[in-house]
N, C-alpha and C positions, 0 to 999 in steps of 0.2 A: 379620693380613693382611686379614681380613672388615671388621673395624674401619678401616682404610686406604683399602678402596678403599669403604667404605660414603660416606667422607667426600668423596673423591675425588669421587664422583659428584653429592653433594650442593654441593659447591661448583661444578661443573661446572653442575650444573639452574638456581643461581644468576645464575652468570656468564651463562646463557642469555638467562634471566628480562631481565638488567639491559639487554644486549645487544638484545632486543626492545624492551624499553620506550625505550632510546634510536636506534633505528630511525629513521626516516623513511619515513613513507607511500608507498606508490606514485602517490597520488591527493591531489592540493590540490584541498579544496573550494572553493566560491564564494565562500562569506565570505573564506578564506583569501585566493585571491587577490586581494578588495577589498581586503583589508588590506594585501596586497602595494604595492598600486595606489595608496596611500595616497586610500584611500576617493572615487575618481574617479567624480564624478557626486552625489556626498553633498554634498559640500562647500558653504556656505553656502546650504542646503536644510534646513526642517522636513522630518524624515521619521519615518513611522509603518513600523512592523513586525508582518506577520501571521507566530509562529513558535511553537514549542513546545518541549519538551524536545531534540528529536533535532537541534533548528537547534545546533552546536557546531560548533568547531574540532576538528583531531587531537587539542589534548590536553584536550578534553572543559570548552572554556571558550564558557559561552554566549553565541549571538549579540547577543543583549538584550546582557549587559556589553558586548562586545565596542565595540556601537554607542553605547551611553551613554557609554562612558568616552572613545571616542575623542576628541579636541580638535576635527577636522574636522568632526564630526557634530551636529547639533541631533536626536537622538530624542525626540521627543514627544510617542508615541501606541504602545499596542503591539494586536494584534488577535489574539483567539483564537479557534481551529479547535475541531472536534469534541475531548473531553477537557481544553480549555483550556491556555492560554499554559504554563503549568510544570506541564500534564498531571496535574491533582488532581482529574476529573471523569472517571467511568465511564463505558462505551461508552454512546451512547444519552441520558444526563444531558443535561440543561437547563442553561447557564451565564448566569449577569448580569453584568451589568458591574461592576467593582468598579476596584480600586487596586491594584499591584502591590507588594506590601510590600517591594523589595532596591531598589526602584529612585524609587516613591513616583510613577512614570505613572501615568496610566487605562488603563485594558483595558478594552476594548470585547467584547462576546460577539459573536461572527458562528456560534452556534449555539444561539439563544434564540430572544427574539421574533423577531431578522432572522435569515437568512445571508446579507444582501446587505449592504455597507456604507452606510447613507443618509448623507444629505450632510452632516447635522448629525456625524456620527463625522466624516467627512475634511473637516469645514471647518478651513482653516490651514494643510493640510497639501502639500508641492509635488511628494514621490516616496512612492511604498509600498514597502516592500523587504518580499520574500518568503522566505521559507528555513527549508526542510519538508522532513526523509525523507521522500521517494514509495517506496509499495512495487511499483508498475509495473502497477497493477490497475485495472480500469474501476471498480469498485465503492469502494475506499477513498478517503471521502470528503472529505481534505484539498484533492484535484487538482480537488473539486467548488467549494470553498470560493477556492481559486485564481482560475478562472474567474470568479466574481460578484464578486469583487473587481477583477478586471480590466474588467473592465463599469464595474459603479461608479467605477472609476477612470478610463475612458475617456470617460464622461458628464461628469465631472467636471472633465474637462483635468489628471488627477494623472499622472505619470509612475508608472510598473512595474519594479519591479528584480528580477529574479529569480535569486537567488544557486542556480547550480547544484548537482546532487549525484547521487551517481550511481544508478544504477536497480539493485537489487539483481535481477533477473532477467534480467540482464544486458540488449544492446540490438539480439538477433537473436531473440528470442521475439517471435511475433505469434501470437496466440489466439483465436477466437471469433468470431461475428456484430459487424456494427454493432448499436446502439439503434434499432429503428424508430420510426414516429413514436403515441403515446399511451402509451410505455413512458418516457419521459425523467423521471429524478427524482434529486436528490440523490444516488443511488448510480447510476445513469447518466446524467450528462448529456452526454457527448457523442457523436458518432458516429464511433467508434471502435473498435478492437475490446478482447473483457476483459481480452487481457495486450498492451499495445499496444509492446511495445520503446523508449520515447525515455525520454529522459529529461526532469525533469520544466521543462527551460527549453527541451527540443527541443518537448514539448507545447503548453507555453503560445506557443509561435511558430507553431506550428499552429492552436492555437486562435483567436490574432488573426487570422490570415493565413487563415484556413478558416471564420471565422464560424458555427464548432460549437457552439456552449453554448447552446443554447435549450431545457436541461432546465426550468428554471422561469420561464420567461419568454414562452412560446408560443412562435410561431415566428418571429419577428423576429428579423432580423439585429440581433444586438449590437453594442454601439458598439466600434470599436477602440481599444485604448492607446496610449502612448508606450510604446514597451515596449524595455528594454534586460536582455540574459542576459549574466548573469557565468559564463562555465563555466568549468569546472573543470581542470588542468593533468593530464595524464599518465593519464587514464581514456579505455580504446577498447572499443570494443562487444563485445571476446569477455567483459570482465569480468566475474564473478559478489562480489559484496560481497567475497567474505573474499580474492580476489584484488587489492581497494586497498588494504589496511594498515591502514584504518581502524576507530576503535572502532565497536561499532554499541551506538546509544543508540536503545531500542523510543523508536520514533512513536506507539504506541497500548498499550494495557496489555496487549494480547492477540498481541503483536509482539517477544518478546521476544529474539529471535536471527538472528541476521543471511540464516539461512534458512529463517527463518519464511515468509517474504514467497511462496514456491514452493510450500509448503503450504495457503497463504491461498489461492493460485491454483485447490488443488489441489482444497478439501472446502466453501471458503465458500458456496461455491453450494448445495450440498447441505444445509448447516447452517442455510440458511433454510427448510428446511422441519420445523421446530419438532415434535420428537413422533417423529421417524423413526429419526434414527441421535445420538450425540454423537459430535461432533468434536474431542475433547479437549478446549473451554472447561470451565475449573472444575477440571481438570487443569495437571500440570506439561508436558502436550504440546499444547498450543491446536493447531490444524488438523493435527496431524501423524496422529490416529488416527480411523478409523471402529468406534464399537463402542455395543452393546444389551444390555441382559441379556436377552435371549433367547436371544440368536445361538450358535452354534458355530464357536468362531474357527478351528480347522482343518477346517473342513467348507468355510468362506468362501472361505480362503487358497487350500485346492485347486482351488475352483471359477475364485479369479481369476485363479490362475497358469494356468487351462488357455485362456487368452484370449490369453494371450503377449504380453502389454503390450509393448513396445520402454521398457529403460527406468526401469522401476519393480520396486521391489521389497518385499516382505508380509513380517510377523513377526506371530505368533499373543502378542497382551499382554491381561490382565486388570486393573482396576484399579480404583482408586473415587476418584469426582469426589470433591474438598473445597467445591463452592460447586454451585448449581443444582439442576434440578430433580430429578437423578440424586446429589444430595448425598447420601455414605455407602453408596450400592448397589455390589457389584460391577455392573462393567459387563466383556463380553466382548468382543475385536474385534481387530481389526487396525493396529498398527500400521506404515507406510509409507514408503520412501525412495526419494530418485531416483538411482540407479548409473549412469543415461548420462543426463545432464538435457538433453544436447546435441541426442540423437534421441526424450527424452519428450515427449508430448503431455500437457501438464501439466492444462491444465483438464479432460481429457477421462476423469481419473483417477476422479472423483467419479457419471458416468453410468456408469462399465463395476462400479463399486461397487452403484450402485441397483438395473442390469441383473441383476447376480448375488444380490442380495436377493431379488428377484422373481422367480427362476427356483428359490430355494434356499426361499424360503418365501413361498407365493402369497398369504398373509393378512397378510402385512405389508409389499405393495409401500407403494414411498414415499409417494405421492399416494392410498394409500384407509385412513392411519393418521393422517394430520394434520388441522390444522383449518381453514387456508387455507395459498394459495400466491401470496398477491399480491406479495409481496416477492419472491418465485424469479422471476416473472414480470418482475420490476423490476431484479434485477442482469444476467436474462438479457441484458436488453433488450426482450423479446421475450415473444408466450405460446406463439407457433408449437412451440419446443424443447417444451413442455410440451406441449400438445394432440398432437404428433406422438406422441412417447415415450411417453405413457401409454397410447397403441396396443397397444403387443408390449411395453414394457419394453427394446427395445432400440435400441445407441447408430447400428447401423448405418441407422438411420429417421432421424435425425438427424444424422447426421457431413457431409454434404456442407451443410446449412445451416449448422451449424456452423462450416462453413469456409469458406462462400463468400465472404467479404470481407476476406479475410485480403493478398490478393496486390493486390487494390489498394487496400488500405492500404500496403503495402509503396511502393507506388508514387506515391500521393499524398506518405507522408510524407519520402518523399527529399530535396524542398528543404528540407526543415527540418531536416537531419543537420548537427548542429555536430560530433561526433567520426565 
């Protein structure tokens, strides 16, 4: 009988298995429905593609083939982001330009000498097509890469195609300060807020239509594009990733699960301050832990559950990085999940952590153990958050700046809501 129903179940897990894999998405991306469209707008046009690994179809077929191979399409040019075109370059890495061996194009680096495209890259060329996992963050630098390319293509008379996708933190989170102005750089360039809810073709409608991206250009209005969003079928703004169907294929090497992207929101900011806390990099849990060999992970845990986060919740974990500067050490700490993501304040998870280091042990707040903080200053937007907080160490000196651009953002970005 053990024997019977052991099997029973085991064919049942199967029949599951198979029953999922031939599913149907909740969610047709952009590419898909060009493809539907039978590539309307392509058609008798040189076109260049900035994309990477996560640019796919549902069944994990990428948009490079997709576009090569179609009969409609002349691709001619492919253009690679931070990590590069099929994502073989580390965070931070130098890319040059080379050959794509499956396909035998040029690649062009748009994270070497330029991240701007010059005109010698889009000479030839009549549209750019785009098609990038966003992970809905002011600091994740694809959406930076986006924008200079849309410049340069609007200087240029190229047309903009922007294959939508959806925003894995769904498209009712709005988070953070805007960028003020001497803070605009590659991980802020526009004036937005850190987790700005749209998606990333409701963005870049913003951005033409808002003349935001004067991260690296001073303050000149940028030139607008010709700009056309293929969005997506059957994605609405309650969505969180694992509610479309879709695989998730990491955008960055340090992005590996579909909510990742909540955790990024949650500790990247902290994680720039080099020296203080790790956040899982070099771990199987990139942004999901805060932990030190120093610390006492239930001494922490107690401290932050007496804050009563709305939201969040602690688990005391030890562990040891395999890569970095904590390679081999036990490290002690917390790791972190969201139980109501709906009423979490997701970025604010990371200052009520510093708050409670600093209260828990006064020789290792975060700002009087590291070596600089030009970059925190640079995802903040801002150095206010910093000059204010390192006051008291605490979030309530900052939470109304923190928040004060939140509602109209909400309100600016309404004309640009395509779901």
């Amino acid at each position: 009988m053990n024997a019977a129903r052991q099997l029973f179940f085991s064919l049942f897990a199967v029949l599951c298995t198979s029953f999922a894999l031939m599913a149907e998405p909740a969610v047709k991306t952009g590419i898909e429905v060009l493809r539907d469209r039978c590539f309307d707008g392509l058609a008798g046009k040189r076109v260049g593609l900035v994309t990477n690994p996560s640019g796919t179809d549902s069944r994990l077929r990428s948009t490079i083939d997709i576009l090569y191979e179609a009969p409609e399409v002349e691709l001619v040019a492919l253009f690679g982001p931070e990590h590069g075109v099929r994502g073989n370059v580390h965070a931070g890495g130098k890319i040059g330009d080379s050959v794509d061996s499956a396909t035998g194009l040029p690649v062009y680096s748009l994270y070497g000498a330029t991240r701007k495209p010059s005109a010698e890259m889009l000479e030839g060329l009549d549209v750019m097509v785009y098609d990038i996992q966003d992970v809905g963050v002011r600091s994740y630098t694809f959406i930076s890469t986006l924008g200079l390319v849309m410049e340069a293509c609007g200087e240029a008379g190229i047309e903009v195609m922007v294959l939508d996708r959806p925003n894995p933190l769904g498209g009712r989170k709005v988070e953070g300060c805007y960028v003020e102005s001497g803070f605009y750089s590659f991980v802020s360039q526009y004036r937005i807020p850190y987790i700005y809810g749209l998606t990333v073709g409701e963005l870049a409608m913003l951005i033409n239509g808002e003349g935001l991206n004067c991260g690296q250009l001073g303050n000149q209005a940028p030139a607008k594009c010709s700009l056309t969003v293929v969005p997506m079928e059957g994605w609405c703004r309650d969505m969180l990733y694992e509610d479309t169907g879709l695989p998730w294929v990491l955008p960055s090497p340090n992005i590996p699960c579909k909510d990742t992207p909540m955790y990024y929101a949650a500790s990247g900011i902290c994680g720039e301050l080099y020296g203080f806390m790790n956040i899982g990099i070099g771990y199987t849990l990139p942004f999901q832990v805060f932990g030190a060999t120093w610390l006492d992970p239930d001494r922490l845990k107690k401290h932050l559950e007496s804050y009563c986060l709305p939201g969040i919740s602690f688990r005391t974990i030890w562990y040891k990085p395999f890569s970095g500067s904590l390679k081999g050490q036990l490290v002690k700490g917390l790791q972190f999940f969201f139980t109501d993501y709906e009423n979490a304040r997701v970025t604010e998870t990371q200052f009520y952590v510093m708050q409670a280091v600093a209260e828990l042990y006064p020789d290792k707040k975060a700002f009087s153990v590291i070596s600089g903080y030009g970059l925190f200053d640079k995802v903040c937007g801002t150095d206010y958050v910093r000059k204010e907080f390192v006051k008291r160490y605490r979030f309530d000196d900052i939470k109304d700046y923190w928040r004060k651009d939140e509602e109209s953002f909400r309100a600016l970005s309404q004309k640009y809501l395509i779901y």
